[in-house]
C-alpha positions as CSV (number, residue, x, y, z in Angstrom):
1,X,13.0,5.8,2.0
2,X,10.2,8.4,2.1
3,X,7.9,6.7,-0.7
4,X,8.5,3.1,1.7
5,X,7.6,4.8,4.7
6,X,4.2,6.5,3.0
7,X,3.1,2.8,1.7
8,X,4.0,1.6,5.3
9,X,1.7,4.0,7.0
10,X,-1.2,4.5,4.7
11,X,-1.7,0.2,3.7
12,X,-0.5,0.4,7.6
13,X,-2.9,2.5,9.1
14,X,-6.0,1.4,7.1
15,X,-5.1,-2.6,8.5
16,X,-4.9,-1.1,11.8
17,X,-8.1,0.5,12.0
18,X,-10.0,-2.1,10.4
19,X,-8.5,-4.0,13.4
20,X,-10.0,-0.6,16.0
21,X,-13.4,-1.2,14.3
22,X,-13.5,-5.4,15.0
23,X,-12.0,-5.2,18.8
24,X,-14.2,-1.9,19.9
25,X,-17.5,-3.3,18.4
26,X,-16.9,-6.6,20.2
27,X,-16.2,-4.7,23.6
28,X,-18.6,-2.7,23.2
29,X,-21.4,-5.6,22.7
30,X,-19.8,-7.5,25.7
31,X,-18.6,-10.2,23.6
32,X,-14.6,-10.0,24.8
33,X,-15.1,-13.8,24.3
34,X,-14.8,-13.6,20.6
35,X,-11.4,-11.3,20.6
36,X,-9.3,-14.1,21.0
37,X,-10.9,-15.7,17.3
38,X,-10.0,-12.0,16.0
39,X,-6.3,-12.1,17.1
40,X,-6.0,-15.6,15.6
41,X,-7.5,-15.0,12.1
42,X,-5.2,-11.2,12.4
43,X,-1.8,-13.4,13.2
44,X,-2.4,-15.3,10.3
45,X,-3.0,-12.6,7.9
46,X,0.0,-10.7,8.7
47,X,2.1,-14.4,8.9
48,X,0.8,-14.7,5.4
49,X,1.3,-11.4,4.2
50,X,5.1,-11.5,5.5
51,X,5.7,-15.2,3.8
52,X,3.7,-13.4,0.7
53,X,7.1,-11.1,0.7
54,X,9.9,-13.2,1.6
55,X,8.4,-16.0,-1.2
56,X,8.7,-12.8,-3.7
57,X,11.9,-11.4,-2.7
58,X,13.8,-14.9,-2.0
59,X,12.0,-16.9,-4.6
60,X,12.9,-14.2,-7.5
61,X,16.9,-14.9,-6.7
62,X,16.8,-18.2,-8.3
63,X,15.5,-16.5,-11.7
64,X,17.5,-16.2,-14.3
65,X,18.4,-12.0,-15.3
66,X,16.0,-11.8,-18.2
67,X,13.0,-13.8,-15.9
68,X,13.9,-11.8,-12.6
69,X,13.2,-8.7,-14.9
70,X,9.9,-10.0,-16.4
71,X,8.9,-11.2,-13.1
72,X,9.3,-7.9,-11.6
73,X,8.1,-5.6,-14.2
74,X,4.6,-8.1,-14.5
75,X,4.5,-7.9,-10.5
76,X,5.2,-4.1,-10.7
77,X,2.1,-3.6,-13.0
78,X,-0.2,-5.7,-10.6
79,X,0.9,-4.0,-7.5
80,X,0.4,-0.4,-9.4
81,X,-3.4,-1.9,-10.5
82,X,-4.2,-3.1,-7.1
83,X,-2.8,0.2,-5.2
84,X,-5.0,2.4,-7.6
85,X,-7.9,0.3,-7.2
86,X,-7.1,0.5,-3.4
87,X,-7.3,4.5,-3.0
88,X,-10.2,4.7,-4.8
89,X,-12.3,2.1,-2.8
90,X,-11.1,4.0,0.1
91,X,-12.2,7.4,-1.4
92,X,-15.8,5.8,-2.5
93,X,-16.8,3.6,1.3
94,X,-14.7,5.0,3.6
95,X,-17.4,6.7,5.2
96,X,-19.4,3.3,5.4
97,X,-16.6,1.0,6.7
98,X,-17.6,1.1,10.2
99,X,-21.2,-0.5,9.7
100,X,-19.9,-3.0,6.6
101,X,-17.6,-4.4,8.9
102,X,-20.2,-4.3,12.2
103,X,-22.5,-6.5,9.5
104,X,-20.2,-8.8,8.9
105,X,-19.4,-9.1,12.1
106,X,-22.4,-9.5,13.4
107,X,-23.5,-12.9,10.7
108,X,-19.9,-14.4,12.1
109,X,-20.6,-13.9,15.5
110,X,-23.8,-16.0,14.8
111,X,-22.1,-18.9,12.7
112,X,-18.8,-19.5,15.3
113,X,-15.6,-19.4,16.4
114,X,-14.5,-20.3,12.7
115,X,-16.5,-17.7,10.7
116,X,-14.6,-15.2,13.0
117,X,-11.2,-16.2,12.6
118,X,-12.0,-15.7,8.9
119,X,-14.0,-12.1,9.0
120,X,-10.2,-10.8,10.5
121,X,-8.4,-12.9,8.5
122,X,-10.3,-11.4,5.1
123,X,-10.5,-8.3,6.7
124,X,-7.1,-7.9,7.3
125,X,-5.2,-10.0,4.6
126,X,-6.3,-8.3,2.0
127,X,-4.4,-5.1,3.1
128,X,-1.6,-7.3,4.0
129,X,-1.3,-8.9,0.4
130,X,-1.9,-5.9,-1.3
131,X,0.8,-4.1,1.2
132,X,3.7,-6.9,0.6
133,X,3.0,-6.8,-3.5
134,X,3.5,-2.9,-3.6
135,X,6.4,-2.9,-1.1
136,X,8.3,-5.8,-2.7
137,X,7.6,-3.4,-6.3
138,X,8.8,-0.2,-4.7
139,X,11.3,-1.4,-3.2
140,X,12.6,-3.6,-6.3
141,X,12.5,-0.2,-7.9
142,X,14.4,2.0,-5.2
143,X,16.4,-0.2,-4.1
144,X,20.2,0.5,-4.4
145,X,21.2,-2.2,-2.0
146,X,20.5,-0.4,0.9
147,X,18.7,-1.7,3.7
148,X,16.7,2.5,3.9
149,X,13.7,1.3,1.4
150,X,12.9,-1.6,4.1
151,X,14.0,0.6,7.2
152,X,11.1,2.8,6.0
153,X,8.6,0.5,5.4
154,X,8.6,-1.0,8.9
155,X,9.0,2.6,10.5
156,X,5.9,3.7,8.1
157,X,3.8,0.3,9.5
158,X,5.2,1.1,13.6
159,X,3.9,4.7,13.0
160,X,0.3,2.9,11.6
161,X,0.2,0.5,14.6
162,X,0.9,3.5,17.2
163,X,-1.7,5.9,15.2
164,X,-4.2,3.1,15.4
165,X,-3.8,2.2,19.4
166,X,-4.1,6.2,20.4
167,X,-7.5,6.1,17.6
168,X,-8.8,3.3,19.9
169,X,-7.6,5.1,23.4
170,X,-9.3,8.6,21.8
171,X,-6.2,10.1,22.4
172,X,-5.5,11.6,18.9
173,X,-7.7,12.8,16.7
174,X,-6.8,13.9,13.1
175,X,-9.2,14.2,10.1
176,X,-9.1,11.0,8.6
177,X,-10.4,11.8,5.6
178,X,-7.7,14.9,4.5
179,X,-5.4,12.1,5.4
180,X,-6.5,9.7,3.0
181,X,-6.9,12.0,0.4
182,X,-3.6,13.4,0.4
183,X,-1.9,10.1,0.8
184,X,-3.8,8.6,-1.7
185,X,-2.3,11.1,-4.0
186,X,0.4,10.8,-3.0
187,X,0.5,6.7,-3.5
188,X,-0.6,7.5,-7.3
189,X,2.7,9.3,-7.6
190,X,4.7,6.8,-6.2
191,X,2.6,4.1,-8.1
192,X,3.4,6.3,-11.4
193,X,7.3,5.9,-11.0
194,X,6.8,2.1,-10.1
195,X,4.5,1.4,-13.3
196,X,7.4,3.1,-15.4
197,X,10.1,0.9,-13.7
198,X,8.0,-2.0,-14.3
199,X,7.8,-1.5,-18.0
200,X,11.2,-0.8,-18.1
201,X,11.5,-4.0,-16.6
202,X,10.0,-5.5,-19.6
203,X,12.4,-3.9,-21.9
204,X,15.3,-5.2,-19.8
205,X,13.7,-8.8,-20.3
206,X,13.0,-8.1,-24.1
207,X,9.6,-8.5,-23.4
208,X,8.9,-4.6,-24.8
209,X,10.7,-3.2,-27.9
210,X,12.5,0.3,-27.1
211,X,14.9,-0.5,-23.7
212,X,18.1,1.5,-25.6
213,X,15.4,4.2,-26.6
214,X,15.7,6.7,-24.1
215,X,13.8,10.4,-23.6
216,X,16.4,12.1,-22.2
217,X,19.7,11.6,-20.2
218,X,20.4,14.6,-17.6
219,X,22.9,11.9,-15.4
220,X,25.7,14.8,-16.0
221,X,22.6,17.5,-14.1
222,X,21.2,14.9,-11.8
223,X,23.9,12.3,-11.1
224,X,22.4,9.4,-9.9
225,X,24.7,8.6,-6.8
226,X,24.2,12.5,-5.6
227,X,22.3,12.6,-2.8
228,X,19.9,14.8,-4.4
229,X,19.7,12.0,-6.8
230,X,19.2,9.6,-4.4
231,X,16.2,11.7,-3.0
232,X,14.5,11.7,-5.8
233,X,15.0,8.0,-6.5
234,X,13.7,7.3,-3.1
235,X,10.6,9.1,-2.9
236,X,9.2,9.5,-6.8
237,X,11.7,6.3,-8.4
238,X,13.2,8.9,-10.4
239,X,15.9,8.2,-13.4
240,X,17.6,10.1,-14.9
241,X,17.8,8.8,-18.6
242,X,14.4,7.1,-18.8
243,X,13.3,5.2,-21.9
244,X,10.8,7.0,-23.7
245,X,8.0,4.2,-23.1
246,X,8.9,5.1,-19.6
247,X,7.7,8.4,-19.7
248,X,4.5,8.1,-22.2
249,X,3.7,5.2,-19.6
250,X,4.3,7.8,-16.5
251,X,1.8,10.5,-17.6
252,X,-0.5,8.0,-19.4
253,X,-1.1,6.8,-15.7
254,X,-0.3,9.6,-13.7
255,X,-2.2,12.7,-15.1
256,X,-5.7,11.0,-15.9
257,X,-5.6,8.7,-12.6
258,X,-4.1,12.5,-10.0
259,X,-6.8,14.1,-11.8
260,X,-10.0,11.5,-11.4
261,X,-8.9,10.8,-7.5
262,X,-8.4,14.6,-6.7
263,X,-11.6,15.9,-8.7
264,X,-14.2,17.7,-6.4
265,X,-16.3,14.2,-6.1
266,X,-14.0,12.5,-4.1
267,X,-13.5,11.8,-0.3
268,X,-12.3,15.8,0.4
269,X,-15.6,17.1,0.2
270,X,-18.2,16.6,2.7
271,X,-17.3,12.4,3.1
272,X,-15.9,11.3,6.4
273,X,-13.8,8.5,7.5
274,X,-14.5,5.9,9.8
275,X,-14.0,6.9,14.0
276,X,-13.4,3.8,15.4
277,X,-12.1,5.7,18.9
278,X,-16.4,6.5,19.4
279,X,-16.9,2.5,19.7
280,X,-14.6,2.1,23.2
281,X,-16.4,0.9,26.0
């Protein structure tokens, strides 16, 4: 639940203040007249991004077993490339988000009501697409039938929303960029479990030699109905007896990607985040 609730609140929060940035510039300017464009082209990316995830999770049902498991382990890998690429853009512009999105803001406001209904709608669908792909993976991966994995995603995204209305009301301040940074790596752990589920996945389908190959078993140590177990399933998509593509698959990704994001380049030293709360009239 606590890897569902992370994903919830970091795609979450960076949605919600791409949405502080758009409504404070235009009240700000004086141009309240263009907010209800905003809200439109916002409505339908999160309408999109929630039939994005119901078309995955209902749509996958009517597979057969082998193409339900090579469905998920392909979608897996994509949601695992897209989340990587993800913290790293958000490492590398953070810092110049604010006045990117104040330009393009700016060229809609000058071509119409359309062009603005599409600025939010890019703006913010992206994060939603990218946010339902990962969820529906983690979740596909964690999931034991509960309804906990999906409890904490919509607790991570309330918690995003609520952060993002105080940022606009300046009445919480946090260092954004510390936040990012450790989420981030954070997100690369959890990504690492959901890459090795995915290609474990593709064993399952037959698509990948090796699926009665495992590394180890320690189920007797760790049983995986324990709620120890079950923690660790939860939060790093831990198994017990992994396959041992599984686990050359887990540190192929996860050493060289924790190491690149966390080297002394990135976002923790001397980059800041964007402060939408400064732009409130």
């Amino acid at each position: 639940m606590f890897s569902n609730y992370l994903i919830g609140l970091r795609e979450g929060l960076e949605a919600s203040l791409v949405v502080c940035i758009l409504i404070a510039y235009l009240v700000k300017t004086d141009r309240r007249d263009a907010l209800r464009p905003i809200w439109i082209g916002i409505g339908i990316a999160v309408a999109l991004a929630f039939g994005f995830g119901c078309a995955l999770e209902f749509g996958s049902q009517e597979l057969t077993f082998e193409a339900q498991e090579a469905l998920g382990g392909s979608l897996s890998i994509l949601a695992v490339g897209l989340v990587t690429w993800m913290v790293f853009w958000m490492r590398r512009t953070a810092r110049h988000l604010k006045s990117e999105l104040h330009g393009k803001l700016d060229a809609a406001l000058a071509m119409g009501t359309g062009a603005l209904v599409a600025t939010a709608f890019l703006a913010v669908g992206r994060e939603g697409l990218e946010t339902a792909l990962f969820v529906w993976a983690s979740v596909h991966a964690a999931s034991d039938g509960s309804p906990r994995p999906l409890l904490g995603v919509a607790l991570g995204l309330l918690t995003a929303v609520l952060l993002g209305w105080l940022f606009y009301r300046g009445a919480l301040r946090i260092d954004l960029a510390r936040f990012f940074t450790w989420t981030g790596g954070m997100l690369v752990v959890v990504a690492a479990g959901v890459l090795a589920y995915g290609f474990h996945d593709l064993q399952e389908a037959r698509f990948l030699p090796g699926e009665r190959k495992l590394a180890f078993d320690i189920s007797g140590t760790i049983p995986p109905d324990s709620w120890y177990g079950t923690l660790l399933k939860g939060v790093f998509n831990f198994q017990p007896d992994p396959t041992v593509l599984q686990v050359v698959v887990w540190l192929l990704y996860l050493v060289p990607t924790l190491t690149l994001f966390l080297a002394p380049t990135g976002l923790g030293r001397g980059r800041t985040a964007p402060a939408p709360v400064r732009d409130r009239a």
